[in-house]
N, C-alpha and C positions, 0 to 999 in steps of 0.2 A: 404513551407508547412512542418510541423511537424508531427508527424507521433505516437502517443502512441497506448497501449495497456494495458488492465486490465484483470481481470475476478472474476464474485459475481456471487450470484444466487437472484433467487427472491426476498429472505427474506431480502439480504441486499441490493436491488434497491436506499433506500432512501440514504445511505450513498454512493453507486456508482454515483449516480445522478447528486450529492453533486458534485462529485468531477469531472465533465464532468462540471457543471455548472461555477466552478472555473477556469477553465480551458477558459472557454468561455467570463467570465466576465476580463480575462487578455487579450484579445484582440490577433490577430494572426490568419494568417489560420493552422487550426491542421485535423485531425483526430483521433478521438478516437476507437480503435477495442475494441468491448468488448465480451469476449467469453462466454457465457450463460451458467451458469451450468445446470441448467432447461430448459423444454420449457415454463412453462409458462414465464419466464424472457424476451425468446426470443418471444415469441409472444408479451408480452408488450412494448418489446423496436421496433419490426418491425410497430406493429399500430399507435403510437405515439412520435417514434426515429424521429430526425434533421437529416439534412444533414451532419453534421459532425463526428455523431454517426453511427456505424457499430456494429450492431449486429453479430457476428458468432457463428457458433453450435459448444459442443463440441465434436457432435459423427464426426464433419467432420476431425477437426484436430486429433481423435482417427482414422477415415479410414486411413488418410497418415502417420502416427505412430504406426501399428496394436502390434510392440513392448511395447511403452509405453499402451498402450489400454489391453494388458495383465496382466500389474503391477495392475490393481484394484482388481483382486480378491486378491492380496497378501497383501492390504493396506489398510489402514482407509481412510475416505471420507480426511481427511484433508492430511494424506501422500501421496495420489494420487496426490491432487492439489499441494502440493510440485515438483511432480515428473512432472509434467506440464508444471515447469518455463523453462529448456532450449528447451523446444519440441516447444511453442508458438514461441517463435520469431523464429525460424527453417522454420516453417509450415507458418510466416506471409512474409516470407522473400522470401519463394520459391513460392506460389499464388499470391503475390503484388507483380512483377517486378520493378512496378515504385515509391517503396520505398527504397531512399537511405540511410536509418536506420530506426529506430523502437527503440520507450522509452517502458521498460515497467514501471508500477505503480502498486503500492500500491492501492486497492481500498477506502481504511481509509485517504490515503493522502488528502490536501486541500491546493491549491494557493492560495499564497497571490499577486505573483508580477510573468511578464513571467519568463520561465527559461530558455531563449536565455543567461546567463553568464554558463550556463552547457555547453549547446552546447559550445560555445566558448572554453570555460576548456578543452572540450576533445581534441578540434582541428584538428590534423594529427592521432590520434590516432584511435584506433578500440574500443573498451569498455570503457563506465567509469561507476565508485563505488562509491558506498561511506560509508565511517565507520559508525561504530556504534558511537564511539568516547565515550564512557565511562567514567566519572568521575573517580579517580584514588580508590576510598572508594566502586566503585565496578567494579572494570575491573574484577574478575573472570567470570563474563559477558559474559568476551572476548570465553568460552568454549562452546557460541551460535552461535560466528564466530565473527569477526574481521568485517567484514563486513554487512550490510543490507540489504536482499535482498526488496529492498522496491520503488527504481529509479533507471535503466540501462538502458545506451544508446548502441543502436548497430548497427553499422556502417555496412552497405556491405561492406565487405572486406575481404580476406582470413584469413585474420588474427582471424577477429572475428569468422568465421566457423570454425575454428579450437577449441578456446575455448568452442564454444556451443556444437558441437560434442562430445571433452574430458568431456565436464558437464554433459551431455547426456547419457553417457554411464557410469559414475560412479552413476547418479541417480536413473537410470533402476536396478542398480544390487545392491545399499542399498539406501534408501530416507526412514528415518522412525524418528519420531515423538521423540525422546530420544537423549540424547547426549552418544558416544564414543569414545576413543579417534581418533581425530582430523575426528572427523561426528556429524552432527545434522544439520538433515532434510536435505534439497539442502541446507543449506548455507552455512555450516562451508568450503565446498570444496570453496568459494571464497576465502579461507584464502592465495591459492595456487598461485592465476590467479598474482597477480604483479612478483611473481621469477618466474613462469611455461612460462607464455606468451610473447610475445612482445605485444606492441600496449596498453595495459591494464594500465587506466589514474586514480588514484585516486583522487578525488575532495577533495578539500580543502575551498571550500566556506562554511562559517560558517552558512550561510542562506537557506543551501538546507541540508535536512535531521535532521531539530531539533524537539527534541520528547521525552519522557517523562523523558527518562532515560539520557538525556543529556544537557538541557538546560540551566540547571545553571550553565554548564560550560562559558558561553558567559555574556558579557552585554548587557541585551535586552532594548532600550528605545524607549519608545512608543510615538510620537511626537504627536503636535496639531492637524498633518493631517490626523491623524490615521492610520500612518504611522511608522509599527515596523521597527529597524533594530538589528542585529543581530554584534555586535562588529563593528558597525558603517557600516555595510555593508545590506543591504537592505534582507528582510526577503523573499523567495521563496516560501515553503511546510513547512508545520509541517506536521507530521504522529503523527494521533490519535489512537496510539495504543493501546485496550483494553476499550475502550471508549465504556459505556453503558450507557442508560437511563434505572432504575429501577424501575422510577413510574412517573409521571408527573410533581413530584417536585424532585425527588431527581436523581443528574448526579452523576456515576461514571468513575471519569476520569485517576486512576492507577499511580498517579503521585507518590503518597507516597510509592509503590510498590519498588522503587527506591531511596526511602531514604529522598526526599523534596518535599517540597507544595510548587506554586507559592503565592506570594502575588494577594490579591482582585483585582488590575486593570489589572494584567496579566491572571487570572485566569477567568475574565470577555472578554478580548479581545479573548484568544485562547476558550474556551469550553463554555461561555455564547454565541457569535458571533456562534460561530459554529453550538451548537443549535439550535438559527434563522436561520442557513442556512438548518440546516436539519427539521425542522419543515416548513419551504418555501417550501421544497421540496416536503413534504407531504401534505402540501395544493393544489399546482400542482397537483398530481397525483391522489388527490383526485377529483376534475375537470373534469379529464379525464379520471376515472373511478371510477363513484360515488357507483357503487353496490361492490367492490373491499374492503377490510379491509389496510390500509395500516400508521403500525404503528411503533414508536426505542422503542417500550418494548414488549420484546421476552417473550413469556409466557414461563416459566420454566420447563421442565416436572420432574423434580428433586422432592425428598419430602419435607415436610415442614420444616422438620428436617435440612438438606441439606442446603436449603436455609437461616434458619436463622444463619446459623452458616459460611456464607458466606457474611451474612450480619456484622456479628458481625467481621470477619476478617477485613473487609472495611473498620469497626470505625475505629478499633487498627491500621489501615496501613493508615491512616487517605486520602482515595481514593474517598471521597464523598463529595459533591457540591450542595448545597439547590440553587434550578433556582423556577422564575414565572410563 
């Protein structure tokens, strides 16, 4: 049994969904935790959640951390949920006894294939990572962190309690939204955990963790069977990171943010595919809650002004995708 963890709130259910469902369609017993930033989230996923799906609240993991549950009033909604990542597996480790690790994820991630060669990677160890791995035309990148907080496995083991605590408590006393030197957000402090710790595995699979800002470092070929691989090594997750739907025909997928656009058949398999998996999912949920609105194009509260000059950034970083 496999053991993950996320957390979204309602708005972004259809891409959480997404990625509970890929997960399901790779075959495997797992469990998914998902921590509700809302209640309506959590009442959706309690009436309608599978058995492998685990809704949890998050005022419960704030009662067993009334420390981190202080850091809100000093943080934005988004540097809060920064300061969240070493508290979750803390809080899932010490209520599930009978988990003998704990993944967390990305809730933008999406399987393509299991990712029992991770598990194996780590092996004997306590933590594994995985780079950001930046093209060399923009590794000042690297001032995000060296690492992604986006896939971590965590062993029960001393070893790992001791990195989540040291994470824990440098996140409680800064986690904010800006870069400083050697800070930004919870992650740049991964930069530390391979010299600070023992046990701490970096992944070197080319197939886990590829994403926008990194994939034309690899040869990606897409076979008859519709089967990607990734420097002849079979394809895991991509993370869609930054991925919007802006209108019903037009995807923004941030690829050029980074420097390159995929060619049409690559750019059809990752973010046309993906669309159909997140419009499946919205068909679903529409099903089973027909009076509910459940839609990937966030209405703006920005002005008009705002928007089109966000549009127009789009063109110029050429991040937009005409879909059916």
């Amino acid at each position: 049994m496999k053991y993950f963890a996320t957390y979204f709130d309602s708005g972004y259910l259809v891409p959480g969904d997404t990625l509970f469902r890929s997960l399901k369609k790779n075959g495997g017993e797992f469990r998914l935790f998902v921590v509700c930033l809302d209640d309506e989230l959590f009442e959706l996923l309690c009436c309608h959640g599978e058995p492998e799906l685990v809704p949890l609240r998050l005022a419960d993991i704030e009662a067993f951390d009334p420390e981190f549950a202080a850091t809100r009033a000093t943080r934005s909604r988004v540097e809060y949920y920064f300061t969240l990542s070493p508290v979750l597996p803390l809080y899932l480790l010490h209520r599930f006894p009978e988990l003998d690790s704990i993944t967390y994820l990305d809730a933008d991630l999406y399987f393509y294939s299991r990712p029992e060669p991770l598990f194996a990677e780590l092996g004997d160890g306590a933590v594994l990572i995985i780079p950001h791995r930046f093209p060399a035309e923009i590794r000042w990148r690297e001032q995000f962190g060296v690492y992604n907080v986006q896939f971590q496995i965590y062993r029960r083991d001393p070893r790992t309690f001791a990195i989540l605590h040291w994470w824990r408590e440098r996140c409680l006393e800064w986690c904010f939204d800006r870069v400083e030197p050697a800070r930004f957000a919870d992650q740049k402090y991964l930069d530390e955990w391979p010299e600070r710790f023992a046990g701490v595995v970096v992944s070197r699979l080319p197939g886990a963790g590829l994403a926008p800002w990194n994939w034309s470092n690899y040869r990606l070929k897409l076979g008859n069977d519709g089967i990607l691989t990734v420097d002849d090594e079979r394809l895991i997750f991509y993370h869609f990171q930054g991925f919007k739907l802006l209108s019903n025909h037009l995807l923004y997928h941030n690829l050029g943010s980074y420097g390159k656009v995929m060619n049409a058949s690559l750019l059809t398999f990752f973010y046309g595919n993906y669309l159909a998996e997140l419009r499946s999912t919205i068909a679903r949920w529409r099903q089973l809650e027909p009076e509910r609105e459940f839609s990937l194009i966030r209405k703006s509260s920005r002005d008009k002004k705002t928007s089109i000059r966000n549009l127009l950034s789009a063109v110029v970083h050429r991040n937009l995708m005409w879909v059916k």
